[in-house]
PAZAPA-4460 file (N, C-alpha, C; in steps of 0.05 Angstrom, whole numbers, plus 32768, in hexadecimal, padded with zeros to 4 digits):
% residues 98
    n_x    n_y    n_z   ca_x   ca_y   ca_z    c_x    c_y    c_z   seq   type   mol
   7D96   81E8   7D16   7D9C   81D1   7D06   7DA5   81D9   7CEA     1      X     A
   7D99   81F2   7CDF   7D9E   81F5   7CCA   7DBF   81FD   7CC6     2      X     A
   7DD0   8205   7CD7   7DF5   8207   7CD7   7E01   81E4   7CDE     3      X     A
   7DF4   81D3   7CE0   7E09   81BC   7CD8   7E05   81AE   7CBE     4      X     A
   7E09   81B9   7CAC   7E0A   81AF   7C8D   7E22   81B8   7C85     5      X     A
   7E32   81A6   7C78   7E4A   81A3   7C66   7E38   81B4   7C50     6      X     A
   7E40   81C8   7C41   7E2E   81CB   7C27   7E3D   81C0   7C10     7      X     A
   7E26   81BA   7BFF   7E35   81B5   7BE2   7E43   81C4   7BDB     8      X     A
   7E3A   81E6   7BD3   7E44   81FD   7BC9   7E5C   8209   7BD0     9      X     A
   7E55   8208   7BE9   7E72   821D   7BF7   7E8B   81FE   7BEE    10      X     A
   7E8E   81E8   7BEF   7E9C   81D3   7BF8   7EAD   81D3   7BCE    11      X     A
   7E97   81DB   7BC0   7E9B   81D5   7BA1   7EAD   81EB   7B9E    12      X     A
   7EAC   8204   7BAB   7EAE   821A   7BAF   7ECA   8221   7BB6    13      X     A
   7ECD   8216   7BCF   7EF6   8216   7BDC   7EFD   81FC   7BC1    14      X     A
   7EF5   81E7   7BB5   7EF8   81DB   7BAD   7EFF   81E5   7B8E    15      X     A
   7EF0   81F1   7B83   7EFF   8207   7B70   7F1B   8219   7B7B    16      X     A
   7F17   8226   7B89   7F30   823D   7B9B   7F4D   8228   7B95    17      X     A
   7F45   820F   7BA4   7F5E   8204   7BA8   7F6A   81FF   7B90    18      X     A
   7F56   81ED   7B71   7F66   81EB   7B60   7F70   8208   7B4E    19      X     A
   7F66   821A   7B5B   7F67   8234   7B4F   7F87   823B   7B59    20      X     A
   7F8B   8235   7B79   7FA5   8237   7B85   7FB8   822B   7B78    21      X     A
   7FB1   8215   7B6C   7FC8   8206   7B66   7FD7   820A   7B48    22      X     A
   7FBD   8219   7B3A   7FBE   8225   7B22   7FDD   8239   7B28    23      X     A
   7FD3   8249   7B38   7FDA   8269   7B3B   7FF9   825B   7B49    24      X     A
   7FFA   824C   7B59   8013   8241   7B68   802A   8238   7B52    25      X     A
   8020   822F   7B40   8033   8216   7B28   8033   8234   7B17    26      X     A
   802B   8249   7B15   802E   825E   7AFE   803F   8274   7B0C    27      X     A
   803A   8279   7B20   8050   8289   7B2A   8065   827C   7B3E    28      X     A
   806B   8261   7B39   8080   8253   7B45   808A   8250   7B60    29      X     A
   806B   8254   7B70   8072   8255   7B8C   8076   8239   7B97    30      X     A
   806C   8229   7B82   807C   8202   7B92   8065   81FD   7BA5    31      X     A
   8051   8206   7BA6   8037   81FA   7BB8   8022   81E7   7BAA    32      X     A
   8026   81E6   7B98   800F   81D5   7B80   8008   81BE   7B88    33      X     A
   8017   81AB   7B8B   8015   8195   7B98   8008   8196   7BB1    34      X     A
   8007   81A8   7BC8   7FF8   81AA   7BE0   7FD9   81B8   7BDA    35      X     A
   7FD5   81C7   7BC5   7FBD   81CD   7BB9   7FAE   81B9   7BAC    36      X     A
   7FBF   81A9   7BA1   7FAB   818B   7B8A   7FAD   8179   7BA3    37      X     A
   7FB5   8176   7BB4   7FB1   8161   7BCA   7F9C   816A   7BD0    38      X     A
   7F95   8187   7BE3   7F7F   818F   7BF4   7F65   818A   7BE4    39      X     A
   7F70   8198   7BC5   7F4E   8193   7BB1   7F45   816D   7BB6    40      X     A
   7F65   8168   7BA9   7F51   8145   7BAA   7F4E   8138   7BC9    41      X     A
   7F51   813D   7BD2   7F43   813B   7BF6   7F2D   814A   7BF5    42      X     A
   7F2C   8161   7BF0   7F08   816B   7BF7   7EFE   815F   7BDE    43      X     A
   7F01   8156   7BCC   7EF2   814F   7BB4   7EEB   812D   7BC3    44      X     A
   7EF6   8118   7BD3   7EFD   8107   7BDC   7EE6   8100   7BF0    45      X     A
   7EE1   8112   7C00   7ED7   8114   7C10   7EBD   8126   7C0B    46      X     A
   7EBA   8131   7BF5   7E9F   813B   7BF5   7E92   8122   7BE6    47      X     A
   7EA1   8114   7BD5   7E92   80F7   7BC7   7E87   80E0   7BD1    48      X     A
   7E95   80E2   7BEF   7E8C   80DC   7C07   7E82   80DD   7C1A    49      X     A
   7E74   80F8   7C1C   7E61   80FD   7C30   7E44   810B   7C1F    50      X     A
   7E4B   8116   7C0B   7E3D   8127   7C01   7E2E   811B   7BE1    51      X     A
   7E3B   8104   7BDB   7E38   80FB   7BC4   7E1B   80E0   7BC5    52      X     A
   7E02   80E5   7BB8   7DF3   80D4   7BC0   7DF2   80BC   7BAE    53      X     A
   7DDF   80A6   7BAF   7DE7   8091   7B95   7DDC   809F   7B7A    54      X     A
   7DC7   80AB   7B85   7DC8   80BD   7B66   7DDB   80CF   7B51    55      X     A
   7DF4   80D7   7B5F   7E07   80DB   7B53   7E08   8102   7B57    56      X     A
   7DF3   8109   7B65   7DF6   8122   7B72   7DFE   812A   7B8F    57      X     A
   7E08   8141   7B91   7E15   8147   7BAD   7DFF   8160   7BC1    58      X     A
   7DFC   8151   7BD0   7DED   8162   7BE5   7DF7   8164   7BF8    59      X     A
   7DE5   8182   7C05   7DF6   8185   7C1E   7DF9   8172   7C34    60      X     A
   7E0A   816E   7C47   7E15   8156   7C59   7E0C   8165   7C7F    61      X     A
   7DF6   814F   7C86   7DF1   8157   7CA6   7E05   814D   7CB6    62      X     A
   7E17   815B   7CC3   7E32   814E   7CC5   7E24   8148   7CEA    63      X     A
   7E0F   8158   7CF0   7DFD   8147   7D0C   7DFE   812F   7D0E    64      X     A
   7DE2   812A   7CFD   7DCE   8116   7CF1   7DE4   8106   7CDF    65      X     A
   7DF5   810B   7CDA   7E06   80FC   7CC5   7DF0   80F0   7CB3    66      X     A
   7DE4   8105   7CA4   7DD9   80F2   7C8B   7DD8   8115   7C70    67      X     A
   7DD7   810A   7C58   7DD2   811B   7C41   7DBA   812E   7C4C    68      X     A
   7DB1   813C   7C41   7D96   814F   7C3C   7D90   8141   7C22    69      X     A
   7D75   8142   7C21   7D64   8133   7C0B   7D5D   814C   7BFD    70      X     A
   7D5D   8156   7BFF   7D58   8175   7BF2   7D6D   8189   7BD7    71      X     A
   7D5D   817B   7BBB   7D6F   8186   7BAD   7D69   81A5   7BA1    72      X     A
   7D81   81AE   7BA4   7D83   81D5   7BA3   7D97   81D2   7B8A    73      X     A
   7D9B   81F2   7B8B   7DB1   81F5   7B7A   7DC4   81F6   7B7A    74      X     A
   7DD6   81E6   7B97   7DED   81E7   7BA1   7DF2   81D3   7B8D    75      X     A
   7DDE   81C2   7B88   7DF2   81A5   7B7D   7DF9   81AB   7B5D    76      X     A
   7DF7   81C6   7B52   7E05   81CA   7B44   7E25   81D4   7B3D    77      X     A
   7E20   81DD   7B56   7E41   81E9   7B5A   7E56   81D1   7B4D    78      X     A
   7E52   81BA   7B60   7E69   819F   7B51   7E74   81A0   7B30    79      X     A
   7E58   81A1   7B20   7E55   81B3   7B0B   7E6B   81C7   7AF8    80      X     A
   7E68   81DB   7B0D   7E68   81F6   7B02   7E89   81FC   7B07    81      X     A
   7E98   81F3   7B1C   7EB2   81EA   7B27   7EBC   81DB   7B1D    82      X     A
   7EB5   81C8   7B02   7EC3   81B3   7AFA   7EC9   8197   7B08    83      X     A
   7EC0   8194   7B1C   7ECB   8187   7B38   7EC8   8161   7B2F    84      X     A
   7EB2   8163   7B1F   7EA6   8143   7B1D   7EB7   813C   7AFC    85      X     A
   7EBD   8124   7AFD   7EC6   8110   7AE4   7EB1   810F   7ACF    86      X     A
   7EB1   8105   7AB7   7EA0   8105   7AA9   7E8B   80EB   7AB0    87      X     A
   7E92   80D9   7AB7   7E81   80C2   7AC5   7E70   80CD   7ADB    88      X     A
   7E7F   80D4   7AEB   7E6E   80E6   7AFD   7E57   80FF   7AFC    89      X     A
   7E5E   810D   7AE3   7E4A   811F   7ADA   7E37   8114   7AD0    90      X     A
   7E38   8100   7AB8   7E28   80ED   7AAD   7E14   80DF   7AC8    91      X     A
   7E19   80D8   7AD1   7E11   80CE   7AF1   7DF6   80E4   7AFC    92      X     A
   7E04   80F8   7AFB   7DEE   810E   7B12   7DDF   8118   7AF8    93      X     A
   7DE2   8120   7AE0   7DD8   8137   7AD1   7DB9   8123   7AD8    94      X     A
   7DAE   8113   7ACC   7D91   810A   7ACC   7D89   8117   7AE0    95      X     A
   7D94   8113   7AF4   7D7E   8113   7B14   7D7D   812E   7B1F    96      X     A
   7D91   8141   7B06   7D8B   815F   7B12   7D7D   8170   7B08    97      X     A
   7D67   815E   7AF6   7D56   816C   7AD8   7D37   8171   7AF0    98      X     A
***
């Protein structure tokens, strides 16, 4: 049971990579940028949606059980640490991760 979890970490994680791709794509003029900022705001899209609780933190996703893990770690800092969340949104989770 413990391999069907979406994780926060790894997900914040390709979620950095990609805007990192799109960085590196638009600087050395390979014309992919636009397919890198799509993929980020789709996984950013979809983790706000499976992974995002009303408390305004992201946990890992039982993609079984289709429900969150109640269990807060230090994955849910990654969103964080990746830049990934809006300032409304940060404002939102910081309380509930003290």
């Amino acid at each position: 049971e413990g391999f069907n979890y979406l994780p926060v970490d790894l997900n914040s994680l390709m979620y950095m990579f990609e805007k990192n791709m799109e960085f590196f794509s638009s600087v050395l003029g390979l014309g992919k940028e636009e397919e890198w900022m799509s993929a980020a705001k789709h996984r950013k899209e979809l983790m706000m949606k499976y992974l995002c609780a009303d408390d305004g933190v992201l946990y890992d996703y039982n993609f079984v059980s289709e429900k969150r893990s109640t269990m807060l770690t230090a994955a849910a800092l990654y969103p964080l640490f990746v830049n990934m969340l809006t300032r409304d949104e940060v404002e939102k989770s910081i309380p509930n991760l003290r």
